[in-house]
C-alpha positions in Angstrom: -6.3 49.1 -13.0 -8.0 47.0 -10.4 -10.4 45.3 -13.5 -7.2 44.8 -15.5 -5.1 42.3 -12.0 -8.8 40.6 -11.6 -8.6 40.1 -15.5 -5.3 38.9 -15.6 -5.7 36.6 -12.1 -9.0 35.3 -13.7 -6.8 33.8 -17.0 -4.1 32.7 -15.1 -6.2 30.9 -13.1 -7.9 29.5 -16.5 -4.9 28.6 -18.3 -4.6 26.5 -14.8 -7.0 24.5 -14.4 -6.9 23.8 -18.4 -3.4 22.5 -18.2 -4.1 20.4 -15.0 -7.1 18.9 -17.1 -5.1 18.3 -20.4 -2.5 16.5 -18.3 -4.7 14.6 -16.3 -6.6 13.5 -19.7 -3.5 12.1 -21.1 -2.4 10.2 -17.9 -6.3 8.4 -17.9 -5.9 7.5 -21.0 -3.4 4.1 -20.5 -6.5 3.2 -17.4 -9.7 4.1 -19.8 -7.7 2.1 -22.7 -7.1 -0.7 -20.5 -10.5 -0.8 -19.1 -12.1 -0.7 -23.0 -9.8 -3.6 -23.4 -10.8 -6.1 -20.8 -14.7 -5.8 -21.6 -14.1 -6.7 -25.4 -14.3 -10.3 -27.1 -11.2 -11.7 -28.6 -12.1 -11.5 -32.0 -12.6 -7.4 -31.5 -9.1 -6.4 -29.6 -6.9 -6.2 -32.5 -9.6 -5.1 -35.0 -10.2 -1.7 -32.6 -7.4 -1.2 -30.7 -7.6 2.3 -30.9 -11.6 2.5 -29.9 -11.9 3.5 -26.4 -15.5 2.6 -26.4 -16.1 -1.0 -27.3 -18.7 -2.0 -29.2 -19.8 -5.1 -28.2 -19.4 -5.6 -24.0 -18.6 -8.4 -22.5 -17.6 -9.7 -19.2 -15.9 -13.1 -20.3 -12.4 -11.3 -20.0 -12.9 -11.1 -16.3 -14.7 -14.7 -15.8 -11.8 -16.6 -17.8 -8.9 -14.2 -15.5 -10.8 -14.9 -12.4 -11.9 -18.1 -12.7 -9.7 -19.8 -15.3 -6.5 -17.8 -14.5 -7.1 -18.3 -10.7 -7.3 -14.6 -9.7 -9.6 -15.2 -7.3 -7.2 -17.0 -5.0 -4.3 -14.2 -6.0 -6.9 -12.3 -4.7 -7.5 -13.8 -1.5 -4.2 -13.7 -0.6 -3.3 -10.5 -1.4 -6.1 -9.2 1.0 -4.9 -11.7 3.7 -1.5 -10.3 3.4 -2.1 -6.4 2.7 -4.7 -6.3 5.3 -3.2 -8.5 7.8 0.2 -6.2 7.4 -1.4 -2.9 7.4 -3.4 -3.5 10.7 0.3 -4.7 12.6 2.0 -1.6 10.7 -0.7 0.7 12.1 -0.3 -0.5 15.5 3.3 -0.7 15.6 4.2 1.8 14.1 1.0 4.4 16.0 2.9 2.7 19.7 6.4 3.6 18.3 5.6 7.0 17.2 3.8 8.0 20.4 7.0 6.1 22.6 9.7 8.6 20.5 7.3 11.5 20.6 6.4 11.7 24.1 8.2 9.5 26.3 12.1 10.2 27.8 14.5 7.1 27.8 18.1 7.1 26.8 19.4 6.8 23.7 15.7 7.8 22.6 17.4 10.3 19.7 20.2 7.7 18.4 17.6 5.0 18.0 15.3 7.0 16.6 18.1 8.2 14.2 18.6 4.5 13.2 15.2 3.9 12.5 15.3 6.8 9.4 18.9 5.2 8.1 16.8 2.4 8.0 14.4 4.0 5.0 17.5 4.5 3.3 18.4 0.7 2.9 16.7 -0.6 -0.4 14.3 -3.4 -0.4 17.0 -5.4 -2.5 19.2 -5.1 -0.2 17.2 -6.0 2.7 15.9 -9.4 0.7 18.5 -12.2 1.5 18.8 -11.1 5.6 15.0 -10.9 5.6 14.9 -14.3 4.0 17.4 -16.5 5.9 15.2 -14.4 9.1 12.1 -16.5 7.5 13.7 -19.8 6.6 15.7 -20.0 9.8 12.5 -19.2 12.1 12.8 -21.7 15.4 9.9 -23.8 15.8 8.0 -23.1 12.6 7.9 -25.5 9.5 9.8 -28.6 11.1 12.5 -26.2 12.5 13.7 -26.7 15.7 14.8 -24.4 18.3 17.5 -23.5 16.7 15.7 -23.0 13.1 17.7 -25.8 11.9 15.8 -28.9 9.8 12.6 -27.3 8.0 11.4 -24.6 5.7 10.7 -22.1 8.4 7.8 -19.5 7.6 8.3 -20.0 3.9 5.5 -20.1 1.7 3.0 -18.8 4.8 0.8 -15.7 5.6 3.2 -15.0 8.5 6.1 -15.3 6.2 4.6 -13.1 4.1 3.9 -10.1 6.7 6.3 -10.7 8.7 9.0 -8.2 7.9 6.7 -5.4 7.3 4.9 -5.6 10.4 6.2 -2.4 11.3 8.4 0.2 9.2 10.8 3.1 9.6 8.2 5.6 7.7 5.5 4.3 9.4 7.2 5.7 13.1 8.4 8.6 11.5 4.9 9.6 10.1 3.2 9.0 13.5 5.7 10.7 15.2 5.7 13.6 13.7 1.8 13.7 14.4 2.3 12.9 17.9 4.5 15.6 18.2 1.8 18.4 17.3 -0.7 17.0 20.0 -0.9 19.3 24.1 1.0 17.2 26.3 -1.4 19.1 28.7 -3.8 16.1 27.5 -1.1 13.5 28.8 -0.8 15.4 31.9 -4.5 15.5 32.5 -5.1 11.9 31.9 -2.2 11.2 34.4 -4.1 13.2 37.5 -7.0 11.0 36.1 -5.0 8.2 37.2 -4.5 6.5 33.8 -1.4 4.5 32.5 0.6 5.2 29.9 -0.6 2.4 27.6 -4.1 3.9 28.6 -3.4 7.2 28.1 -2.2 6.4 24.1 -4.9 3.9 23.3 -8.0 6.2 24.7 -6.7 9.2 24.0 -3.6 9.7 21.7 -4.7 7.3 19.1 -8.3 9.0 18.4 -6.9 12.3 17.8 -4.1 10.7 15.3 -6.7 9.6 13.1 -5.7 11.7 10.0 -2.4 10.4 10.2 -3.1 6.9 11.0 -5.5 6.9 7.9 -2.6 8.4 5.7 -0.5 5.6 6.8 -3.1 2.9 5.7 -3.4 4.1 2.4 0.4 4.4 2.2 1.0 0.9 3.5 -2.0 -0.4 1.4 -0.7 0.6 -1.6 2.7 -0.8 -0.7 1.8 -4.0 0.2 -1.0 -4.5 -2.3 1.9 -3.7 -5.2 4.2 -6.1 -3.7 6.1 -8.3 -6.4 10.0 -9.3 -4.9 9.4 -10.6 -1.8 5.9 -12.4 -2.4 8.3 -13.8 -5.7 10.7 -14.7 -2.7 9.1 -16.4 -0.2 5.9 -18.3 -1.9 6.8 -21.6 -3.9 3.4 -22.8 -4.4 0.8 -21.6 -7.1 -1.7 -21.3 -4.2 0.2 -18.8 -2.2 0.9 -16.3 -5.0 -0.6 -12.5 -4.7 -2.0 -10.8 -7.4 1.4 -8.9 -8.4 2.9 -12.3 -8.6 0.5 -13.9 -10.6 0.0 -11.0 -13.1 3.9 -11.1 -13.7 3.3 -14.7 -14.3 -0.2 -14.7 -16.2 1.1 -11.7 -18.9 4.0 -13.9 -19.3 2.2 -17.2 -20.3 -0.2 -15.3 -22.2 1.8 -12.8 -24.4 2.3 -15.5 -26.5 -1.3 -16.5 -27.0 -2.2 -12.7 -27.8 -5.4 -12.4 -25.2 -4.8 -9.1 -24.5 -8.7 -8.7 -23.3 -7.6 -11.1 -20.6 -4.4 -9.3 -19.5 -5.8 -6.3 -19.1 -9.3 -7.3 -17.3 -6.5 -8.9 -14.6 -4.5 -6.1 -14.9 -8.2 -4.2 -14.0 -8.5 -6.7 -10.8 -5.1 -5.5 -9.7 -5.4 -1.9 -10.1 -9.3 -1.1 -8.9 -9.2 -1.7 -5.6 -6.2 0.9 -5.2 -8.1 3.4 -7.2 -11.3 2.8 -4.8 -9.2 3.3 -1.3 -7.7 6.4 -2.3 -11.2 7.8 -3.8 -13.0 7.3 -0.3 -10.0 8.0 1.7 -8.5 10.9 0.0 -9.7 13.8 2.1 -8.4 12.2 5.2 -5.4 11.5 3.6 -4.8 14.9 2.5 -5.4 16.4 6.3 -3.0 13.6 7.3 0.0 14.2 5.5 -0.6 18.1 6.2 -0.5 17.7 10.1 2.1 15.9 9.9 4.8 17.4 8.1 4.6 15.4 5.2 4.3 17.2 1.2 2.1 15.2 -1.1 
């Protein structure tokens, strides 16, 4: 009886882990095809489409998308802005989680109950307020104090971060985090003599490591995908991000037919994703976990 369960929990667990590796074949197929793709010549795209192993490899794809197609400025900028607004996110949103989980003040609940309504409000509809916010910005791009007479923060790094320097997801992750921590810590480092700021920077934000790296990857991939409001607020070619200029780039080349260029940019938009979440991924599992959060 005992051989036949161990029998039966040994198949189950077979017929597992094969359907969890024919699924996950079939969803890396679309990546491997693009990939074969990009390092193939012109002349061989269309004659083996269906050949995931190209026969002839080249690297010319990628030189005539970074170079030619200016990807390497897309790319700039997209680093400029993801990493510029995941560092502010982080800290904002680490100092507001800690202040809702452990600190008393009125109206701490109602605010904090405004903050989630807040991750219910689309990003479309949050696009012309968070606009006018930019254009209208006092002292910045021939505006005066009154934001009146310029172009504000439009078509700038800081127009670009600014309205996700800190997020309603982003508290509520951290919070819940902060939540799980001893207060007898806090109360410790206050006989110690330290302040509150102190207390959170020294101590608090060390041990909310797993959830502080969760919410990097999180924003990261956010912010690195980010087509509508870079679309928005950049005018010139020079300020595009990678989303951006891919839109553009498949556009102005879908009639041309260089698929080997498409998808070697479309390789330079996705690879750095794949790479943060394969070093990253343990601590963003333990993360999530301590904090409440399902994957």
């Amino acid at each position: 009886m005992n051989f036949n369960k161990k029998l039966y929990s040994k198949v189950l667990e077979v017929c597992f882990y094969v359907s969890v590796g024919v699924v996950a074949f079939f969803m890396i197929i679309p990546f491997l095809w693009m990939i074969s793709v990009s390092l193939k010549s012109s002349g061989h795209v269309t004659q083996t489409l269906s050949a995931l192993i190209p026969r002839n490899i080249t690297f010319k794809p990628y030189v005539d998308a970074w170079v030619g197609a200016h990807f390497s400025r897309y790319f700039l900028n997209t680093v400029i802005f993801t990493l510029g607004s995941t560092v502010f996110t982080l800290f904002f949103c680490a100092l507001g989680g800690y202040t809702f989980a452990r600190l008393r003040f009125p109206g701490r609940n109602a605010l904090f109950l405004l903050i989630l309504f807040s991750m219910m409000i689309p990003d479309s509809a949050r696009l012309i307020p968070q606009f006018l916010i930019i254009k209208f910005f006092p002292l910045a791009g021939g505006n005066n104090l009154l934001g009146q007479g310029g172009i504000g923060l439009i078509d700038t790094y800081a127009g670009l971060m600014l309205p996700f320097v800190v997020t309603g997801f982003g508290i509520f992750l951290c919070r819940q985090f902060f939540v799980r921590l001893p207060e007898e810590l806090r109360a410790a480092a206050r006989i110690d003599g330290c302040s509150e700021f102190r207390i959170f920077y020294q101590i608090m934000l060390p041990l909310a490591k797993p959830a502080i790296i969760a919410l990097a990857i999180f924003t990261f991939t956010f912010r690195w995908n980010k087509l509508l409001w870079p679309l928005v607020v950049t005018q010139s070619k020079g300020m595009r991000v990678l989303a951006v200029g891919l839109a553009i780039f498949q556009g102005e080349q879908r009639t041309l037919e260089q698929w080997n260029v498409m998808m070697a940019a479309a390789t330079i938009v996705v690879l750095p994703m794949v790479l943060v979440f394969l070093l990253l991924q343990k601590h963003f599992t333990k993360g999530t976990s301590l904090s409440g959060l399902k994957e």
